[in-house]
N, C-alpha and C positions, 0 to 999 in steps of 0.2 A: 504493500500500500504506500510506504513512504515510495518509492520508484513514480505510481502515479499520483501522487503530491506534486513531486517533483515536477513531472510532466506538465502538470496543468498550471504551474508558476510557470516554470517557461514558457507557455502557451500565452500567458495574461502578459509578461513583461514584451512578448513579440508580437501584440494585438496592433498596434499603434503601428507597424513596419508591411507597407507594401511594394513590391517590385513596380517599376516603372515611374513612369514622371506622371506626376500630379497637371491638372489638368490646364491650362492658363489659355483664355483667347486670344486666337491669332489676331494680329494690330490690321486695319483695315484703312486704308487709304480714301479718306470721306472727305468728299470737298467741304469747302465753310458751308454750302449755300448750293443750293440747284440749279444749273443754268438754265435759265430762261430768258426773255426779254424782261419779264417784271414779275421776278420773285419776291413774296413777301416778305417781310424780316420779323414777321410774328412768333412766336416761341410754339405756340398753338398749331395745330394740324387740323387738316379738313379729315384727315383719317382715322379721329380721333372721336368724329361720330358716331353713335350706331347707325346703322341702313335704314331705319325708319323714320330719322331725323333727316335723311338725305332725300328718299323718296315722299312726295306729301301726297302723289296720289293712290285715293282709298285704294281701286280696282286692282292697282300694283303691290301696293303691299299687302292686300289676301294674295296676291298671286306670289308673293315671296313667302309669305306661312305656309302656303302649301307647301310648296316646296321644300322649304327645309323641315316638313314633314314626312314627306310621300318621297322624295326625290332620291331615287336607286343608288346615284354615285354617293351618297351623303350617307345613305344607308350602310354601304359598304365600305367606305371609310370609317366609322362606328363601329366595326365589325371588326376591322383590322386595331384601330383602337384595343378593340377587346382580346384578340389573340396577343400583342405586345403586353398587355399587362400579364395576362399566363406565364410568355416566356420569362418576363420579369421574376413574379413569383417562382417560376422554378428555379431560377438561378439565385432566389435570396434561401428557398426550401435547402442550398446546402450546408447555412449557417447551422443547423439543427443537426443533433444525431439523428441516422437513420436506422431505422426499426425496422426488421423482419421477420418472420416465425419460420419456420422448416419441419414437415413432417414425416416419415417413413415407415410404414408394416411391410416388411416382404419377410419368404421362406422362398426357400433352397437349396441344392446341395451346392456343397463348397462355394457357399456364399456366404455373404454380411450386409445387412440394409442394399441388397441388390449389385453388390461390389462383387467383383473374383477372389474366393476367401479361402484359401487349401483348410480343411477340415475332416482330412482323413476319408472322403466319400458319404457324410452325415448329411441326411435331410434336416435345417431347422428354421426357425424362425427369428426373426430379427425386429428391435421397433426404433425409434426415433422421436423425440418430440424436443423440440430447441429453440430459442428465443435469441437473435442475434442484435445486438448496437454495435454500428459505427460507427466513430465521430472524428470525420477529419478537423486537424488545429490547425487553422487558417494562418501558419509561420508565415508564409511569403506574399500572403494577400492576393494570392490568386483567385479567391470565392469572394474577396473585397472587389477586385478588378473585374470578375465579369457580374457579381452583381451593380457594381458600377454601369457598364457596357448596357445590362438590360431595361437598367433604371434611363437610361438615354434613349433608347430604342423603342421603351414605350413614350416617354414624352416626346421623340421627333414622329411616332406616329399620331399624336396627340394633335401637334402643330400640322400634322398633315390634312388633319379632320380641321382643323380650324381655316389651312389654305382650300381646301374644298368647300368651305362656308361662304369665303368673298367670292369665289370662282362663281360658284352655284346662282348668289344674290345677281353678281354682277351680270350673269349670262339670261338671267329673267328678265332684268329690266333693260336688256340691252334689247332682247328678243321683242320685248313688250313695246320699247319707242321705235323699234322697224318697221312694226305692224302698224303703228300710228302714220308711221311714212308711208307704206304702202295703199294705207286708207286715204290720207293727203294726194298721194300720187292721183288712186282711182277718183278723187274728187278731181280732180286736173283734168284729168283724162277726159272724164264726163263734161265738167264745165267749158273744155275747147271743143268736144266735138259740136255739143251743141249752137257754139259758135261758128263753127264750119256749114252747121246746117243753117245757121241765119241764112250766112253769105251763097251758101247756093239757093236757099230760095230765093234772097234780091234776085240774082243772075239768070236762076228759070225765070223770075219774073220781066227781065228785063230781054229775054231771048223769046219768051212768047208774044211780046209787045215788038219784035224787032229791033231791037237798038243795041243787040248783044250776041255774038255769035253762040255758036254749039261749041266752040273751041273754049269759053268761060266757066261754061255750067258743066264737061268734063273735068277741067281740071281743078274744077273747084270738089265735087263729085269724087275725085280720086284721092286729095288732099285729106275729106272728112272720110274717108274707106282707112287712108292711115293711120289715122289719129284713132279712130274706131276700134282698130287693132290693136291699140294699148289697154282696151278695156277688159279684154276677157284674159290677156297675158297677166296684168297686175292682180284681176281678181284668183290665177289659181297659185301665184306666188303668195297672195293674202290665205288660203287655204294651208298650204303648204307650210309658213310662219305659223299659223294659230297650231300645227302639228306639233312642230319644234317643239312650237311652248308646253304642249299639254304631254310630250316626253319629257320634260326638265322638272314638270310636276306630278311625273307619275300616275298621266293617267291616260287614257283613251281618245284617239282622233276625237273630238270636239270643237264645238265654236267658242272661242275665246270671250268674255266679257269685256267693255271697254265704254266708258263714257264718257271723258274728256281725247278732244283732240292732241296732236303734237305741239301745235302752237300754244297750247295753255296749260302745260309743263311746264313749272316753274325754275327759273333758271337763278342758281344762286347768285348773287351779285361778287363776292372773294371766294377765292378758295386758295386758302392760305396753305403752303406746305408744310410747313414746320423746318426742325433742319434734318440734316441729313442724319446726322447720328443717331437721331429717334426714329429713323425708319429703322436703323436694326435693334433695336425692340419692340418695335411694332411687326415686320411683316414676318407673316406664317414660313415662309418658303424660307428667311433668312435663319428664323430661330430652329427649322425643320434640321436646316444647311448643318446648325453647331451641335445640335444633338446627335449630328450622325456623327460629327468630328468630334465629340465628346466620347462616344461608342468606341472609334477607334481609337483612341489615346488611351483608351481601357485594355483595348485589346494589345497595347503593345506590352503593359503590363501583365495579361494572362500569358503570353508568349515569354515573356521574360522567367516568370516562376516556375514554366514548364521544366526551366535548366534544373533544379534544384526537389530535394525529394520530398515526395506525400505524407507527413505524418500524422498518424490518426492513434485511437485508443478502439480497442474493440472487447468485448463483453460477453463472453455465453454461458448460457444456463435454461437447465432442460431434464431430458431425462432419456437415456441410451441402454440399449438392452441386447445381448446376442442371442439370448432368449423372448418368447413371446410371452412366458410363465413370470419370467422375473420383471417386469417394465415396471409394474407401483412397487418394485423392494425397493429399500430406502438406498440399498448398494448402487443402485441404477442411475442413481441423482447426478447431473456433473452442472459444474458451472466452470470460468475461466475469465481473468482480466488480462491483457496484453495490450503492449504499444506496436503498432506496427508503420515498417517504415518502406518506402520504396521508392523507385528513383531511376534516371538513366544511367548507364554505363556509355552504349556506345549506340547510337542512331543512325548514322554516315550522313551524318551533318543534314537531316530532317527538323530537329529541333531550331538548328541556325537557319532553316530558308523558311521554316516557321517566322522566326523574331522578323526577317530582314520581309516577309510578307508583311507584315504587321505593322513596320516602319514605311511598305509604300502604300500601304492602303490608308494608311493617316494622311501622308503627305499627297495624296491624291485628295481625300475627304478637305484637306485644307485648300488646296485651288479649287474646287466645285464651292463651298462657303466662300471665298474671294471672289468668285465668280459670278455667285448668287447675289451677292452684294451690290458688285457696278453694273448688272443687269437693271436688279429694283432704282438706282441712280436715274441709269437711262430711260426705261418707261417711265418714271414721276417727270424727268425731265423735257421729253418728247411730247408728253402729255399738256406741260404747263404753255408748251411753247405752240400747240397746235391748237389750243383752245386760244388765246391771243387772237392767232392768224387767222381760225374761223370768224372769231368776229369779223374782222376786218373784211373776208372775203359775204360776209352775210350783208356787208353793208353796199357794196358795192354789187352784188348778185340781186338784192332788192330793188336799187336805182334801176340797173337792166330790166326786170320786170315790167316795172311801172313806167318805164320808157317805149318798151313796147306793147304794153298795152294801150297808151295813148297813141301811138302811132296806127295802132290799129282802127279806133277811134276815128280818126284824122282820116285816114287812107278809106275809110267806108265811107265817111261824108264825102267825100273827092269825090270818089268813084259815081255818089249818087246824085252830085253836083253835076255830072260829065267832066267834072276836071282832073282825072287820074286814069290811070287802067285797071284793068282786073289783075293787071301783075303785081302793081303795087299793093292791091288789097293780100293779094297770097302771099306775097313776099313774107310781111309784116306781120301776119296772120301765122306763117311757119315756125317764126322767132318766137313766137309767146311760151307754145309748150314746153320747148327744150329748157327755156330760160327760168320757168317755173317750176322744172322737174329738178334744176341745179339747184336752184333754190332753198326745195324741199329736202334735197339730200343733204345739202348744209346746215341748214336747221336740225337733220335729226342727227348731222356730224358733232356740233353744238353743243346737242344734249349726251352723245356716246360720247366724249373726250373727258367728259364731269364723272361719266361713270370709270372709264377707263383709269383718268385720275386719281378717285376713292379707292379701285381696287391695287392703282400701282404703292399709293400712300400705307396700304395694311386694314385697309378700314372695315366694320361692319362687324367684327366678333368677340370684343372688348364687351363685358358684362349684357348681354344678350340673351335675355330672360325668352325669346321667343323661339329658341334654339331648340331642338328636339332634347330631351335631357339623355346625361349620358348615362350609362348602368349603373346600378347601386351599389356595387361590386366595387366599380373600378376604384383604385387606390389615388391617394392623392398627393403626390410627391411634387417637390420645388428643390431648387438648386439650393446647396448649403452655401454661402456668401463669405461663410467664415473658415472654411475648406473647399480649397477649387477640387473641383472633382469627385465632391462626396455629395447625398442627396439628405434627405430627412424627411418621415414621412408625418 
């Protein structure tokens, strides 16, 4: 017993000693500031929103509960959630002795509990019944380092479920202001041809009176056949859109609900970025990036301890008999305590292309988190700078509108004046739609660069009561602050 006394002092004074390097985040090269034309200098983030605060219309935001209700990919993200927490637990289940029982009745000749047993050529019987403990002593922190590893692995799965949360919101409401464009569109569509059919009826009227050839009321005729042709293309892209939508919600080809148009979408007047260094706490795919990099900085210490030997304590007690008559005699009884130890000798340098895996799988994990980083830079910044230019092009794509639509104006009193042609009417006439259609695409550019923005920023899963909840099971671990590399639950 003093032996395993002793054991288990040494065990306690080497609790505190783990192989490998502790954990430290790698330095990230973060501008002050986002380029754009007119970055804010506000401390604040637009990402910093929930997505209900960002969307205010009713129809959209049931169409976002649903979703992250019903919606399959978000399910199964949850689900992977759930299997990382298991692996976790199994890799913390080694801190524990483990416990087994063992049982045997067999007979035979020149046998024992089923073994090859010379005995002379005697039939007998034999029994077994045994209680085993082992308990590895965690000397080199090997059971430290990959419960480490899995405590990571569930939280970057964790973060995964969260970047499927902006993914999911952002793809609803992006799907949802397309559909308003295409409703815009088919309102064009309708609102010109009807226009076209003005202008051929002047022209029959002005070809059955004589004062206009056949050659006006064709081409006028073939013009509104064009335009007409937009009508049935837009409405099965409108079908087609409400489809998307009702897959992103889980549920069955159906007609989409919608009561406001695109244009009365409320367009935020700032949208402040914040700075750069609060995007890596804020986005999912960054913090996803360090838990995996956290993972393998564990792994290099499981690799490291593999060099060095397993020692454990093990334990048996039971009851062994070579007879099936003697099993309850008291002579039967055994038990046993032992330390056991085991370890490499000679691998052919498997254990070494072990570690040196281990050291590139980090250092790989480390460029995809660098990587991950100036990517989220680049979309918040591409974002900031394209909603600007939208404006600008919204403003300028309206003048064009409303210039030709008074031209149009203009050119039909001409023509009904006698002082113009039927070309100029058509001419002018051609320019409305395209100019309307650019228009309309702008406008729902407008409102997709805002959404684009909110999801480049991290935004929408910060305290988010509307979120499907996650299992009651799941454990609830955070970084310890005061040990890099260790968790706390």
């Amino acid at each position: 017993m003093k032996k395993v006394t002793g054991i288990l002092l040494l065990a306690v004074l080497l609790a505190g000693c783990a192989m490998g390097p502790n954990y430290l985040r790698p330095g990230i090269n973060a501008p002050d500031k986002f380029r754009s034309a007119a970055t804010p200098e506000e401390l604040g983030s637009y990402g910093d929103l929930p997505w209900w605060r960002i969307f205010h219309d009713e129809t959209l935001q049931k169409l976002i509960r649903e979703a992250l209700t019903n919606n399959y990919d978000l399910l199964i993200a949850i689900s992977r959630v759930e299997q990382s927490r298991q692996i976790a637990a199994q890799a913390r289940a080694l801190f524990f002795p483990q416990l087994s029982y063992e049982g045997t009745i067999a007979t035979g000749k020149n046998s024992s509990l089923a073994a090859p047993t010379p005995n002379d050529g005697r039939t007998s019987g034999s029994a077994l019944l045994d209680l085993n403990v082992f308990w590895e002593i965690d000397f080199w922190g090997r059971i430290r380092r990959l419960n480490e590893a899995g405590c990571a692995q569930y939280l970057a799965s964790e973060e995964g479920r969260r970047g499927v949360v902006i993914s999911l919101v952002s793809s609803v409401a992006q799907a949802y202001f397309e559909l308003l464009e295409l409703d815009l569109l088919l309102e064009i569509a309708k609102r010109n041809s009807r226009s076209f059919e003005q202008t051929l009826r002047v022209f029959t009227q002005r070809y059955e009176g004589g004062t206009a050839s056949r050659l006006e009321t064709t081409s006028a005729e073939g013009l509104l056949a064009s335009v007409a042709t937009n009508i049935p293309e837009v409405e099965r892209q409108i079908t087609l859109k409400e489809n998307q939508i009702n897959v992103l919600l889980g549920r069955n080809p159906c007609p989409v609900e919608r009561k406001a148009s695109l244009l009365e979408q409320e367009m935020p007047p700032e949208v402040p970025a914040g700075l750069p260094s609060a995007l890596l706490e804020r986005r999912p795919d960054i913090r996803q990036a360090e838990q995996d990099l956290r993972a393998a900085n564990a792994q290099i210490g499981v690799s490291i301890a593999n060099f060095f030997p397993k020692i454990g304590l093990t334990a048996l007690f039971g009851q062994v008999s070579p007879e099936l008559s003697a099993f309850t005699a008291g002579s039967s009884t055994m038990w046993a305590v032992a330390g056991a130890m085991s370890g490499p000798v000679f691998q052919g340098g498997s254990l070494i292309a072990q570690y040196r895996q281990a050291k590139a799988a980090w250092e790989e994990t480390k460029l995809r988190y660098r990587q991950t980083a100036l990517n989220a830079f680049q979309e918040v910044s591409n974002a900031l700078i394209s909603r600007e230019k939208y404006e600008q092009s919204r403003v300028q794509q309206l003048r064009a509108v409303r210039a030709y639509n008074e031209a149009v104006d203009v050119s039909t009193k001409r023509y009904v004046a006698g002082r113009a042609s039927y070309y100029e009417v058509l001419q002018n006439q051609q320019q409305v739609f395209p100019a309307e259609a650019t228009l309309a695409q702008t406008e729902l550019n407008r409102r997709l660069v805002v959404i684009q923005l909110y999801k480049a920023l991290g935004g929408g899963w910060k305290e988010t009561e509307l979120l499907p909840a996650a299992p009651a099971s799941v454990i609830n671990l955070k970084v310890n602050d005061d040990q890099p590399g260790k968790y706390v639950q």
